[in-house]
N, C-alpha and C positions, 0 to 999 in steps of 0.2 A: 054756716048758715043755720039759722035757729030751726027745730023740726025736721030737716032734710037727711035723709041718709042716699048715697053712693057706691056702686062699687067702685073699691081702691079709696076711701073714704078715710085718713088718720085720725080714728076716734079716741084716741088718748095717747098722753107723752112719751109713756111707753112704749106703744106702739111705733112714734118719730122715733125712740132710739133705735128700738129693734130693726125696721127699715135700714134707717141708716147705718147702721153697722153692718147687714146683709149684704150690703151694696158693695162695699170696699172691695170686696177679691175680685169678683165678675170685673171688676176694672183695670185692675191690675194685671187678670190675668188678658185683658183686650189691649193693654198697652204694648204686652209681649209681641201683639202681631207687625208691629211695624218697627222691630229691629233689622230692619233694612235702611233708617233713617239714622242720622249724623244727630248732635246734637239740636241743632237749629233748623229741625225737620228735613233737612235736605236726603234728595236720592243719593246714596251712596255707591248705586252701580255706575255713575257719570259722574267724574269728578276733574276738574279743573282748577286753576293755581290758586293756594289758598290766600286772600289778601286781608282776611283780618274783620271785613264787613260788607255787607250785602251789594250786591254789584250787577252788572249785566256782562255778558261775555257774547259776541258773534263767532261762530266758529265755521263760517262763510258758505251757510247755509241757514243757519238757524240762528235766533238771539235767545240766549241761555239767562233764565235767571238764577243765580248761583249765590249761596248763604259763605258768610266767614270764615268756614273751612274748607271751601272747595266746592262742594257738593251741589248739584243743580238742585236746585228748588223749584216746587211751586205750592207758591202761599196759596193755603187754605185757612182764612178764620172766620170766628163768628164774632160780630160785630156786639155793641152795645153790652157787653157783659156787666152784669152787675147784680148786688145780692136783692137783688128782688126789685119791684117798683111801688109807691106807693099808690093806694085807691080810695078814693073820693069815695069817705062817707055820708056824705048829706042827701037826706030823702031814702039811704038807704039804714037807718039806726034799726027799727023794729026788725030786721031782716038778720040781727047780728047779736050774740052772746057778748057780754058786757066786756069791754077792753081793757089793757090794763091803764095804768094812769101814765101821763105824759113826763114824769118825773122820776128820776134813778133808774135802775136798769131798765128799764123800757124806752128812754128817751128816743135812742136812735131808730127804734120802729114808728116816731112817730116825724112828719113832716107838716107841721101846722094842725089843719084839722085832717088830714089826708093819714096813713095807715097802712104801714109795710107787712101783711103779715109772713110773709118769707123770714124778714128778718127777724121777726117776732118769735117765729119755730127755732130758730135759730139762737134766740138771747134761751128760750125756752129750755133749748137742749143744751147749750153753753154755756151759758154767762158774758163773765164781760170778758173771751177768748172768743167770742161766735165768729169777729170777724178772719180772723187766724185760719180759724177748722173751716169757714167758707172758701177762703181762698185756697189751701189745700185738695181739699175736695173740687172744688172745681176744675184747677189747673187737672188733677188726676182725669175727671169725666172729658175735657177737650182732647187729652193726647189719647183716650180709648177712645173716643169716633171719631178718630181721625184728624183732628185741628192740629195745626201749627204754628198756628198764631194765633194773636189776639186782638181782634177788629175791632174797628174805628169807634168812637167816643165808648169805650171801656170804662172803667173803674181806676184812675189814674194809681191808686194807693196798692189793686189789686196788678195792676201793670210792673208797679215797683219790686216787687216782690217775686212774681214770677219768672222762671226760666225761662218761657216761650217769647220768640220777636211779638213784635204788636207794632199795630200804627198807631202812630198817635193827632189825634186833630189839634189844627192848626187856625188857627185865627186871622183874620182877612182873608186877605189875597192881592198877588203882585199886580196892581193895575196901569195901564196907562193911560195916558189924556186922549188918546187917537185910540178907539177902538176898531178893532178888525170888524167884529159881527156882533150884535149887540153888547153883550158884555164881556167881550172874549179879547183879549190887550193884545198889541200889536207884538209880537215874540221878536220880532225882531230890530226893534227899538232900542238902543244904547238905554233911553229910561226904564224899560221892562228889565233889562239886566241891573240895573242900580237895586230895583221896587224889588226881586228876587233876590237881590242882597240880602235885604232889608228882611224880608217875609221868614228867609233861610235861618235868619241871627235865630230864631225862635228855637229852633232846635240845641242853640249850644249846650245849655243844662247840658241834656241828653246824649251830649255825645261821649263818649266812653274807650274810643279806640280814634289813636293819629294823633296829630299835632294840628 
């Protein structure tokens, strides 16, 4: 913002790298703390038969939710991940130091007339790797507070990439012609099992373990 100073304010490029390079250990040494967790976040003091991928387990008491190698889980993630959003310039130009242009390396900070500057800091500090060392960096900052996954409408490209589970969103949903409560399908309708066929196929891509 033109004229404005802050404190914690990145008033030059420099300063973004120096930050960011500061950052790296504090995290790394915070991912140390949760070596008590399996690969796929799970507790590793509870562990149960390993079958390959994420499952439910009752042990006639309790319903256990248990990751691919045994281990009782519970998901924790943060939803919506992605390298920034962009923000609605209009009405706000006299408010803002001149942009770069919407052409060659800057393209991806721009979406129409709208302006990523996260990812802007980011082509700034990078180049054309920025998306690489985001995704990096980020995966590292989720497993030092604690995340285990990677919550619903993420960054599909940043989902690919990483080692942590993640949900992924899904399109429609399994309906039926006889609704239970306003839009809630009758579950127990031979056509809700067909439409859940159906809805399920959406996942194949993604599946990576069975037949």
């Amino acid at each position: 913002m033109v004229g404005k100073e802050w404190r914690g304010r990145i008033e030059s490029p420099e300063r973004l790298a120096e930050e960011w390079d500061a950052e790296e250990e504090p995290l790394r040494v915070a991912v140390g703390r949760f070596d008590d967790r399996g690969p796929y976040g799970g507790w590793k003091e509870r562990r149960f038969e390993a079958a390959g991928f994420f499952r439910t387990e009752f042990d006639g008491r309790n319903r256990w939710f248990v990751d691919p190698d045994g281990y009782a889980a519970f998901s924790v993630g943060m939803d919506c991940v992605h390298p920034g959003g962009a923000a609605a310039l209009r009405g706000m130009e006299h408010l803002l130091p001149p942009l770069p242009p919407k052409e060659g390396a800057w393209a991806e900070a721009w979406h129409g007339s709208d302006f990523n500057f996260a990812a802007a800091n980011l082509i700034r500090r990078f180049g054309g790797e920025w998306r690489d060392r985001w995704a990096e960096r980020t995966e590292l900052r989720l497993k030092a507070w604690g995340f285990n996954t990677i919550g619903n409408w993420s960054d599909p490209e940043f989902i690919r990439r990483s080692s942590l589970p993640y949900v992924w969103p899904m399109n429609d949903f399994p309906a039926t012609t006889l609704s239970i409560f306003r839009d809630f399908p009758d579950v127990f309708s031979p056509e809700y099992e067909k439409e859940a066929r159906r809805f399920g196929e959406q996942l194949l891509p993604l599946r990576t373990i069975g037949g």
